[in-house]
C-alpha positions in Angstrom: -64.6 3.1 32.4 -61.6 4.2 30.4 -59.7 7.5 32.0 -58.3 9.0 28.7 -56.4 12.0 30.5 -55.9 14.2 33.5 -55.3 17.5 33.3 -53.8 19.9 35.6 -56.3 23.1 35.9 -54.1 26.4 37.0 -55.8 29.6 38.0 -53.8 32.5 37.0 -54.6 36.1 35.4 -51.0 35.9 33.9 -51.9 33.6 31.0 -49.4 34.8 28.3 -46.9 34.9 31.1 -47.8 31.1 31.6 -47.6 30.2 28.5 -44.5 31.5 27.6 -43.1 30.1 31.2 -44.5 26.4 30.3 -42.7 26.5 26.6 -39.6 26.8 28.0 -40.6 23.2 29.5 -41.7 22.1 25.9 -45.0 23.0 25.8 -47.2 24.2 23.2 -50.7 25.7 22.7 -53.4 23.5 21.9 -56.3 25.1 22.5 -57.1 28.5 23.4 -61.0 30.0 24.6 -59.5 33.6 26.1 -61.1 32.2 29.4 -59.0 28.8 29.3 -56.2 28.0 27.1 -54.5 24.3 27.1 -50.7 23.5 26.6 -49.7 20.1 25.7 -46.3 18.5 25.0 -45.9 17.9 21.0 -44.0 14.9 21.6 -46.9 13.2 23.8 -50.2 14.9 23.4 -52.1 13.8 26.5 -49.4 15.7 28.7 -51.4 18.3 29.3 -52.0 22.0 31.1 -55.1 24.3 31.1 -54.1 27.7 32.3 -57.7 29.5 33.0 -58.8 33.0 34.8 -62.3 31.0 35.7 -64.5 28.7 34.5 -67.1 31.1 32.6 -69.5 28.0 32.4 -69.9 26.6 35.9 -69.8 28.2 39.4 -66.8 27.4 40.5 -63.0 26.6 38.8 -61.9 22.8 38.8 -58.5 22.0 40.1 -57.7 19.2 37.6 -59.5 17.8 34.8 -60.4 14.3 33.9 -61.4 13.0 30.9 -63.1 9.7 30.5 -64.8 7.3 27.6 -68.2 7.5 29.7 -68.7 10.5 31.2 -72.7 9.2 31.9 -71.1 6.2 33.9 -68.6 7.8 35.7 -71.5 10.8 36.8 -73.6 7.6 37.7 -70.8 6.0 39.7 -70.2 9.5 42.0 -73.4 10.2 42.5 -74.5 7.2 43.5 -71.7 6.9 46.1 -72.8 10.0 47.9 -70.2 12.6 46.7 -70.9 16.3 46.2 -71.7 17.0 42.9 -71.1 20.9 42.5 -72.1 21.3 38.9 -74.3 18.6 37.0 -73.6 16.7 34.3 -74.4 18.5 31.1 -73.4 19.1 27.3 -71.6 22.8 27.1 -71.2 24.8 24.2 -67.1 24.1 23.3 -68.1 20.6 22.8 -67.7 18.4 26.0 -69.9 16.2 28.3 -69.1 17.5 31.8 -69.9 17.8 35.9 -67.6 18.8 38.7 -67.3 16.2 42.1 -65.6 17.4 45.4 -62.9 14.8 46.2 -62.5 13.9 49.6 -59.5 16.6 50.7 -62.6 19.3 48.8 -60.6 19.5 45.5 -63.0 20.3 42.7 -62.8 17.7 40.0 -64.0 18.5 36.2 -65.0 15.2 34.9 -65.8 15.3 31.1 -65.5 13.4 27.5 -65.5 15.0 24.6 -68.7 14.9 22.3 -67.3 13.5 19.5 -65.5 11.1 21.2 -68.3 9.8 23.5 
């Protein structure tokens, strides 16, 4: 299993203030949902930020995002090795594989590939 990115998930109501604080650090908007917008760094794409106010498709908001090449292996791989899975693996609307895992130190961890790119 290939990890493609991770990405940084920050909880704030203050997303235009966010965004304009990140561009004075060179980042841009990539991607925005209203509920979850994305920075990345023009000069190196996979530097990445997702401001959100929640997670309007699963029960609780991630702290960080990792992407992978086999979402379906690396859901295998957790769940086999006992971890909490607090949202199961499925396909969402906006176009990615996904689940959520609790990390050891209870972090929330989005874990997803991107349908097109699976």
């Amino acid at each position: 299993m290939t990890v493609r990115r991770v990405v940084p998930n920050i909880q704030s109501e203050a997303a235009q203030e966010s965004r304009e604080f990140y561009a004075l650090l060179g980042f841009e908007e990539v991607m925005n949902h209203g509920w979850i917008m994305t920075l990345a760094s023009p000069t190196a794409p996979a530097a990445q930020i997702s401001i959100m106010t929640e997670d309007r498709t699963a029960p609780v908001t991630p702290d960080m995002s990792v992407e992978v090449d086999d979402v379906d292996a690396a859901y295998a791989a957790v769940r086999d090795s006992g971890a909490e899975i607090v949202h199961p693996l499925q396909d969402e609307e906006w176009g990615v594989r996904r689940f959520f895992v609790r990390d050891p130190s209870g972090r929330v961890v989005n874990v997803l590939s991107h349908r097109s790119s699976r």
